[in-house]
KOLMIBA-774001 format. One record per residue: residue in three letters; x, y, z of N, C-alpha, C in turn. Coordinates in Angstrom, 2 decimals, decimal comma. Each point is the difference from the previous one (the first is absolute). Layout:
KOLMIBA-774001
<node><rest>ALA</rest><n_u>X</n_u><n_v>Y</n_v><n_w>Z</n_w><ca_u>X</ca_u><ca_v>Y</ca_v><ca_w>Z</ca_w><c_u>X</c_u><c_v>Y</c_v><c_w>Z</c_w></node>
...
***
This chain:
KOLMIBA-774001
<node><rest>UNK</rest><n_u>14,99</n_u><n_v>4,65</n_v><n_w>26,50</n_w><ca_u>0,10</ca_u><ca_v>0,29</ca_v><ca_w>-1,42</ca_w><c_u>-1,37</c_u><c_v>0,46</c_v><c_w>-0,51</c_w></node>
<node><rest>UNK</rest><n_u>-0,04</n_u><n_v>1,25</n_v><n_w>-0,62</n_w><ca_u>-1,34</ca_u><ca_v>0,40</ca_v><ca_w>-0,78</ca_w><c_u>-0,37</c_u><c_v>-0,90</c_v><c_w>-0,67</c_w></node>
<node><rest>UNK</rest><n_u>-1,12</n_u><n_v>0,37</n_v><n_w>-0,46</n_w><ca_u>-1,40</ca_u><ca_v>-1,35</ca_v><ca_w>-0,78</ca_w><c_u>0,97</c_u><c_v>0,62</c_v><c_w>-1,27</c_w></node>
<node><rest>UNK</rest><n_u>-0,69</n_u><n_v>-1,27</n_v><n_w>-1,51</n_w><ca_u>0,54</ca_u><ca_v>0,77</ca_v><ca_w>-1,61</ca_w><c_u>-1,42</c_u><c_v>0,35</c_v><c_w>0,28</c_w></node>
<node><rest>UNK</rest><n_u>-0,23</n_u><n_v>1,09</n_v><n_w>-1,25</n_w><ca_u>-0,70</ca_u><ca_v>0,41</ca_v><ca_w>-0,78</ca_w><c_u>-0,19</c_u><c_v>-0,56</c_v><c_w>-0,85</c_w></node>
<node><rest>UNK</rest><n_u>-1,50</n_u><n_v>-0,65</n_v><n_w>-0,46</n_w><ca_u>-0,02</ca_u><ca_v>-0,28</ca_v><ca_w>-1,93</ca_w><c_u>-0,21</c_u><c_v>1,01</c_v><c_w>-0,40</c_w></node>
<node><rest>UNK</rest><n_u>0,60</n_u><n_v>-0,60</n_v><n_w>-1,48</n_w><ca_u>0,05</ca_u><ca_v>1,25</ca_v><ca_w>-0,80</ca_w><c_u>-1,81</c_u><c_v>0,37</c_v><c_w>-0,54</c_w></node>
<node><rest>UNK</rest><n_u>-0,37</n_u><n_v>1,20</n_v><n_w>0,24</n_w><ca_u>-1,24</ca_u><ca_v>0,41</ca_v><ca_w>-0,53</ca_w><c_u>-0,40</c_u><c_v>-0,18</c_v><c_w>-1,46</c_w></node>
<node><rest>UNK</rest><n_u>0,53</n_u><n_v>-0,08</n_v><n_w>-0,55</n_w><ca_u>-0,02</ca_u><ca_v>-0,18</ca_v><ca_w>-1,66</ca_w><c_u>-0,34</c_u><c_v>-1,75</c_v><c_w>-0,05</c_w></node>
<node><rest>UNK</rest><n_u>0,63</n_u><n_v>-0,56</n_v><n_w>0,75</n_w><ca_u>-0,24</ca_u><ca_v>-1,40</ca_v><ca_w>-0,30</ca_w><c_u>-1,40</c_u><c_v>-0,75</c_v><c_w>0,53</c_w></node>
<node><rest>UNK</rest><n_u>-0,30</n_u><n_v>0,98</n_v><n_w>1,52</n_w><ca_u>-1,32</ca_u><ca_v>-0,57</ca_v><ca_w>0,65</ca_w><c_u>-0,85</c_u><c_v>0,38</c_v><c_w>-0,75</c_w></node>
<node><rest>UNK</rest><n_u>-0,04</n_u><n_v>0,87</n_v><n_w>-0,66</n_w><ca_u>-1,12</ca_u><ca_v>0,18</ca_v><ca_w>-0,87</ca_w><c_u>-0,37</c_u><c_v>-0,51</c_v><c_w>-1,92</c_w></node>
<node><rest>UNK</rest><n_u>1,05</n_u><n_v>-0,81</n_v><n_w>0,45</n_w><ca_u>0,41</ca_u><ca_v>-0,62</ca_v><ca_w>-1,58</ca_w><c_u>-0,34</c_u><c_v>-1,54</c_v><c_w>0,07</c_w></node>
<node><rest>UNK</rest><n_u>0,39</n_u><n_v>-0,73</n_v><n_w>1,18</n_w><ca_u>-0,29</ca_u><ca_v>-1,32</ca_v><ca_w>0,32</ca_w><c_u>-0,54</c_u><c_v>0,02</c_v><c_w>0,94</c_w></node>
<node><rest>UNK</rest><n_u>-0,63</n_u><n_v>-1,74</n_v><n_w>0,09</n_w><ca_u>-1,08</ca_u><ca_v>-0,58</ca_v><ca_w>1,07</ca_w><c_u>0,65</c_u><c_v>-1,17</c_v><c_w>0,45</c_w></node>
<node><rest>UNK</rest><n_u>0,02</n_u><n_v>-0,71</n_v><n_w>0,84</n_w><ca_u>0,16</ca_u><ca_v>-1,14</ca_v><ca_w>0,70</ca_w><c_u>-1,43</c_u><c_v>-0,60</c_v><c_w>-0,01</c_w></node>
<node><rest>UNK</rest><n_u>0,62</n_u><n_v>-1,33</n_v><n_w>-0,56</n_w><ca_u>-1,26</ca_u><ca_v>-1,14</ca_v><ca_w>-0,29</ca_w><c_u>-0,32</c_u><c_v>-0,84</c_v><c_w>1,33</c_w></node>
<node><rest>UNK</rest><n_u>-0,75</n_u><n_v>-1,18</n_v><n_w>0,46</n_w><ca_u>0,33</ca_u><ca_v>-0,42</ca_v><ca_w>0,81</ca_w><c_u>1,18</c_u><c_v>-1,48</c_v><c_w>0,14</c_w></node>
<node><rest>UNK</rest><n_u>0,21</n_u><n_v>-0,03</n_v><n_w>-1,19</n_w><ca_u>1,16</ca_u><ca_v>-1,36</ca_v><ca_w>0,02</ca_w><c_u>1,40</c_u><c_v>0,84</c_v><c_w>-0,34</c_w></node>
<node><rest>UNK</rest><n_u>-0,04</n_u><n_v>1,19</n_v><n_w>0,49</n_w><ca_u>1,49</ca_u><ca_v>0,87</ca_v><ca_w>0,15</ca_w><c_u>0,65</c_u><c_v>0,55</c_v><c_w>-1,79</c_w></node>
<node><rest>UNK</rest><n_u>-0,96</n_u><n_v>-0,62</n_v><n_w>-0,71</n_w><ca_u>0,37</ca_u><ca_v>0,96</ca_v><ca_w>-1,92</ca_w><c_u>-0,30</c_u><c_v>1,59</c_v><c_w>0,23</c_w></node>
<node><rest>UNK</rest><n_u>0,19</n_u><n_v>0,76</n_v><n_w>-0,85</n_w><ca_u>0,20</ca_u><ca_v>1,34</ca_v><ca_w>0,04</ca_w><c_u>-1,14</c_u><c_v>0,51</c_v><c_w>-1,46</c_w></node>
<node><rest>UNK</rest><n_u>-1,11</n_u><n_v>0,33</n_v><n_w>0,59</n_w><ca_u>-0,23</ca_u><ca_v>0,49</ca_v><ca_w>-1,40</ca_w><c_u>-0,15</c_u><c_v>1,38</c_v><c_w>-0,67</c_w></node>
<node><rest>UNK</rest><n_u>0,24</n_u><n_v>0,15</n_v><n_w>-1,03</n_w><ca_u>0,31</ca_u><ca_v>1,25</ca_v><ca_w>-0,60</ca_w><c_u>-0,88</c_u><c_v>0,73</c_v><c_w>-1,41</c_w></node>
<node><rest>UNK</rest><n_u>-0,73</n_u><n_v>0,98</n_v><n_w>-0,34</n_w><ca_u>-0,54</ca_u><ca_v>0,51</ca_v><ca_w>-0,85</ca_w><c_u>0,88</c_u><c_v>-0,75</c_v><c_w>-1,40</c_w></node>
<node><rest>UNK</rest><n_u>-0,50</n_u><n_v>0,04</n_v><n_w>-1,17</n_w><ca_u>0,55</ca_u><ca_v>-0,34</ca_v><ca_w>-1,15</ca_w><c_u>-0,03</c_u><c_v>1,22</c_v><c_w>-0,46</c_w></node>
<node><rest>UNK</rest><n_u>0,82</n_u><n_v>0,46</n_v><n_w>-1,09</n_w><ca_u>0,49</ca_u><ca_v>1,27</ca_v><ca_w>-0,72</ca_w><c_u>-0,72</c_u><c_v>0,14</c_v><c_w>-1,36</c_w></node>
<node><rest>UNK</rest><n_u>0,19</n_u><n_v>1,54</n_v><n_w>-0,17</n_w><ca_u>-1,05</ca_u><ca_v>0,11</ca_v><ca_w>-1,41</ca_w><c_u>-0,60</c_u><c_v>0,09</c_v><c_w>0,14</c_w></node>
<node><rest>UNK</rest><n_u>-0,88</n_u><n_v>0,58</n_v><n_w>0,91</n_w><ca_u>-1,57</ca_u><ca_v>-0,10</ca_v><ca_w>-0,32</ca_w><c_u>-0,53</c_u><c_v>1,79</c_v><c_w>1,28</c_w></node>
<node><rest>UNK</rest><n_u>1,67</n_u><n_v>0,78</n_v><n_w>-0,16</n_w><ca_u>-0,90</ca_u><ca_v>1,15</ca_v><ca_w>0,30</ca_w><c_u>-0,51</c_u><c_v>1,19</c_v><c_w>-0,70</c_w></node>
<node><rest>UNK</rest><n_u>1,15</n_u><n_v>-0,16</n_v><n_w>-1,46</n_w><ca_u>-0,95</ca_u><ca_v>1,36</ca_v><ca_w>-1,04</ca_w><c_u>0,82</c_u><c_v>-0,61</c_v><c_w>-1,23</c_w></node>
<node><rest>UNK</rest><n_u>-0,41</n_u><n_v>0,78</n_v><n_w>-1,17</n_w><ca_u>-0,71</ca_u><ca_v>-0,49</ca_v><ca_w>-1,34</ca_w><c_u>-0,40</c_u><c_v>-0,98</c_v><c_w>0,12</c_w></node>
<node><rest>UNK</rest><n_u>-1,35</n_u><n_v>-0,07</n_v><n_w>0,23</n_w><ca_u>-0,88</ca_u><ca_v>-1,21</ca_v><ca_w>0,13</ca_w><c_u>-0,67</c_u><c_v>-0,39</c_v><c_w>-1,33</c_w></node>
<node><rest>UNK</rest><n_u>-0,03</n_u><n_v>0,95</n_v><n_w>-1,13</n_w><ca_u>-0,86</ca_u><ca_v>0,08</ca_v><ca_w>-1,12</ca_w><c_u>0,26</c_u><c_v>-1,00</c_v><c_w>-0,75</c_w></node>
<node><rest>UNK</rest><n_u>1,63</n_u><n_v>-0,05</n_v><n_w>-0,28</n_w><ca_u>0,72</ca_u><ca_v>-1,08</ca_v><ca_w>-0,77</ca_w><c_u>0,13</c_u><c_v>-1,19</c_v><c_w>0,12</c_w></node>
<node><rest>UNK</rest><n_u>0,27</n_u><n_v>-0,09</n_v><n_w>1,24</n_w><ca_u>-0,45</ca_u><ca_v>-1,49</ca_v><ca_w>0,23</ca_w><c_u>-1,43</c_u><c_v>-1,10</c_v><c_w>0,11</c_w></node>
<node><rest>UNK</rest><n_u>0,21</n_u><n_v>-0,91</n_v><n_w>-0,19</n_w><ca_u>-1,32</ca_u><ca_v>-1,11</ca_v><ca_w>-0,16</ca_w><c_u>-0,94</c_u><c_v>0,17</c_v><c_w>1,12</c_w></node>
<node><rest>UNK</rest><n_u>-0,89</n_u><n_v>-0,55</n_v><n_w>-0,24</n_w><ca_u>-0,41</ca_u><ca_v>0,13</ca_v><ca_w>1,02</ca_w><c_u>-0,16</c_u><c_v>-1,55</c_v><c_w>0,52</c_w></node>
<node><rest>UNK</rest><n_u>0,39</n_u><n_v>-1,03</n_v><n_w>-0,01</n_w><ca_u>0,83</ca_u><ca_v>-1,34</ca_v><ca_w>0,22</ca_w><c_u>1,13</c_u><c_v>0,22</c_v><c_w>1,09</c_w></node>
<node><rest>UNK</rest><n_u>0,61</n_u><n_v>1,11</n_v><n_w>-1,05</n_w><ca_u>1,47</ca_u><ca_v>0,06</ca_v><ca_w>1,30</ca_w><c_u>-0,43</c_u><c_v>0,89</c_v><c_w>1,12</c_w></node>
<node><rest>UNK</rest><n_u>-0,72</n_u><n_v>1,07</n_v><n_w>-0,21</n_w><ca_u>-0,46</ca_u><ca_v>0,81</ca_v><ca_w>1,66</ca_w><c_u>-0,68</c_u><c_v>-1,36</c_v><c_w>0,63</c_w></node>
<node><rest>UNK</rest><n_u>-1,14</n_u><n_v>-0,33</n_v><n_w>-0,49</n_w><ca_u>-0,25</ca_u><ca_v>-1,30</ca_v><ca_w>0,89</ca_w><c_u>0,95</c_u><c_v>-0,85</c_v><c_w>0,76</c_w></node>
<node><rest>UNK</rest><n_u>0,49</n_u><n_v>-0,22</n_v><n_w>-0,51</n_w><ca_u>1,53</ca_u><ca_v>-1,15</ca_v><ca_w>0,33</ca_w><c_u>0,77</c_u><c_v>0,64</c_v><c_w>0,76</c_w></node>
<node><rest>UNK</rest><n_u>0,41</n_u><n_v>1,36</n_v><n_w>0,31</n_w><ca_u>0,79</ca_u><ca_v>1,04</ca_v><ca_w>1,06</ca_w><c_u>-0,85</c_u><c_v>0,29</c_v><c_w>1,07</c_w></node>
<node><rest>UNK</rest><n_u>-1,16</n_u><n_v>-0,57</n_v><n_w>-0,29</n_w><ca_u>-0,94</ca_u><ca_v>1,03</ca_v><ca_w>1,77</ca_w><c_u>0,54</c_u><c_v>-1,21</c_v><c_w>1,23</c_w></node>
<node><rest>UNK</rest><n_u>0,30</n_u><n_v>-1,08</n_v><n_w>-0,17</n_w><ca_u>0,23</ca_u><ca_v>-0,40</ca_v><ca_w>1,25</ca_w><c_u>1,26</c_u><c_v>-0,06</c_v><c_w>0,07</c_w></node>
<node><rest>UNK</rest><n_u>0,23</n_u><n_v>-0,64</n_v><n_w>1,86</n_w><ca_u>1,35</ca_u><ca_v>-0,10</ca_v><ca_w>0,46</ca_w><c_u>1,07</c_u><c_v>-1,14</c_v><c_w>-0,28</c_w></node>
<node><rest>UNK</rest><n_u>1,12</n_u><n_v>0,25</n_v><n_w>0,10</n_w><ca_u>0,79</ca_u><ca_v>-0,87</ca_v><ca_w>-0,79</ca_w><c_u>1,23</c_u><c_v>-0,31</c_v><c_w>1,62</c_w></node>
<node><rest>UNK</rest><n_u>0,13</n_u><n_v>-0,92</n_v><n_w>-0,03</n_w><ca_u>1,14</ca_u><ca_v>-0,70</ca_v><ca_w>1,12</ca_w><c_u>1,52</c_u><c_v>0,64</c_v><c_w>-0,50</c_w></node>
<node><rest>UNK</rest><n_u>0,89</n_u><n_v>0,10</n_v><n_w>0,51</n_w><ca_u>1,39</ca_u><ca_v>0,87</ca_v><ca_w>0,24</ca_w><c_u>0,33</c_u><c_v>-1,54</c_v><c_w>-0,55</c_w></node>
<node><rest>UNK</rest><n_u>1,26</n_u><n_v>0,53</n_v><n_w>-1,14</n_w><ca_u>0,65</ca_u><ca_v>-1,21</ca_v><ca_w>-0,20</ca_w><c_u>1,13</c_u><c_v>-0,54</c_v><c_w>1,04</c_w></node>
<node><rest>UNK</rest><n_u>0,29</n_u><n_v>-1,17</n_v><n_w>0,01</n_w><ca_u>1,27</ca_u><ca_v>-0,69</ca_v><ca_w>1,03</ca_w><c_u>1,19</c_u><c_v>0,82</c_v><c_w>-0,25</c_w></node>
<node><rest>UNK</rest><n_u>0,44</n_u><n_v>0,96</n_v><n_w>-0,99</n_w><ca_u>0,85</ca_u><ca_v>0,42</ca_v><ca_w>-0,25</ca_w><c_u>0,36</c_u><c_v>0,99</c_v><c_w>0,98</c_w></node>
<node><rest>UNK</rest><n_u>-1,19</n_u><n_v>1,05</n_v><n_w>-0,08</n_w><ca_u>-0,45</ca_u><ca_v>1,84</ca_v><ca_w>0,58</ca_w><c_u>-0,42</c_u><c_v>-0,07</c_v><c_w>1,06</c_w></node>
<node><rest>UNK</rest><n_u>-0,30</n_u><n_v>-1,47</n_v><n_w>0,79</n_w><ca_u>-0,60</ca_u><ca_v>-0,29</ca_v><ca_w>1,04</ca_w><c_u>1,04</c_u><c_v>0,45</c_v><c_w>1,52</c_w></node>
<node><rest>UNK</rest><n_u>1,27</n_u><n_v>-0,40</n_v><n_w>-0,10</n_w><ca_u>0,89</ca_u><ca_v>0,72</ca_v><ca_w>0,99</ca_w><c_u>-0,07</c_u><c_v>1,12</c_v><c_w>-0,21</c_w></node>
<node><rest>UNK</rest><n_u>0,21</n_u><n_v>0,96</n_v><n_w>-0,53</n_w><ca_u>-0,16</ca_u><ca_v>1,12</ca_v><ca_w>-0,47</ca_w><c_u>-0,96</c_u><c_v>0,42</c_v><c_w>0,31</c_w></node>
<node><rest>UNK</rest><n_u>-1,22</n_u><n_v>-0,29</n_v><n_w>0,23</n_w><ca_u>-0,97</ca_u><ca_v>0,90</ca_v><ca_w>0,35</ca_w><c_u>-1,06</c_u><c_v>0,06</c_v><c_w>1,60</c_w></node>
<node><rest>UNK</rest><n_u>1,04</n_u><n_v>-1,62</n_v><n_w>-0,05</n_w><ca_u>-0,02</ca_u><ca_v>-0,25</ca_v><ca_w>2,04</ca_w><c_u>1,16</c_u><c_v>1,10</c_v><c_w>0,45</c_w></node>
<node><rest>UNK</rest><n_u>1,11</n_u><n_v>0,14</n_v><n_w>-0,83</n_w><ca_u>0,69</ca_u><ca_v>0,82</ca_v><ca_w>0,95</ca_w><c_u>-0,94</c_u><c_v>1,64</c_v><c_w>0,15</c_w></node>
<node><rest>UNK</rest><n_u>-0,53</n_u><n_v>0,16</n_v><n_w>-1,28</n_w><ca_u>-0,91</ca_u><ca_v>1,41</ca_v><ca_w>0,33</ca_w><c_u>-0,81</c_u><c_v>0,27</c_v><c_w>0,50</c_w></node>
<node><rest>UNK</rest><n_u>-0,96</n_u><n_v>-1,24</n_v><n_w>0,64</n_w><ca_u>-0,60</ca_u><ca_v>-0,23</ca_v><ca_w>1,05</ca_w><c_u>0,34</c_u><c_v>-0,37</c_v><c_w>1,35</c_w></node>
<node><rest>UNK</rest><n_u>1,48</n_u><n_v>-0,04</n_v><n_w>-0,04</n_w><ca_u>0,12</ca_u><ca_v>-0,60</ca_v><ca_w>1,52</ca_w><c_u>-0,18</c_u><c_v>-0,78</c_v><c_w>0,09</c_w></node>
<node><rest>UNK</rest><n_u>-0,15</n_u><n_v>-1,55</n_v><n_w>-0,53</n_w><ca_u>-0,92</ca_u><ca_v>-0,91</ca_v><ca_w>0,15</ca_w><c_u>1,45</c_u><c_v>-1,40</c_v><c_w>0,76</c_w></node>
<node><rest>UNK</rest><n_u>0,80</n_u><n_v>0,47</n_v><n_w>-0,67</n_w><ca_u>1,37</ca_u><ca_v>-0,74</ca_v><ca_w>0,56</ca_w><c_u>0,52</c_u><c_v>-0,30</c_v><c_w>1,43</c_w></node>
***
């Protein structure tokens, strides 16, 4: 049986932590930057953990299953 493929869109969207969480960029923070605070760009530059919900979901787009 052939290998899967992950999907390319997803390897480059998430990371694998080392206790197996998924982490993922937070949203908002790639243009009109003017309007917003500058509190909330602060608060979007780091990474944010995949919720328990989106978490199957995004092992299956990794293959990770």
């Amino acid at each position: 049986m052939p290998k899967q493929k992950t999907i390319s869109g997803a390897k480059k969207r998430f990371k694998l932590t080392s206790s197996g969480k998924i982490k993922r960029k937070k949203a908002f923070k790639n243009h009109i930057l003017t309007k917003k605070e500058t509190k909330q760009k602060r608060n979007l530059r780091y990474m944010s953990v995949v919720s328990k919900a989106d978490e199957t979901n995004v092992k299956n787009l990794l293959k990770l299953n």
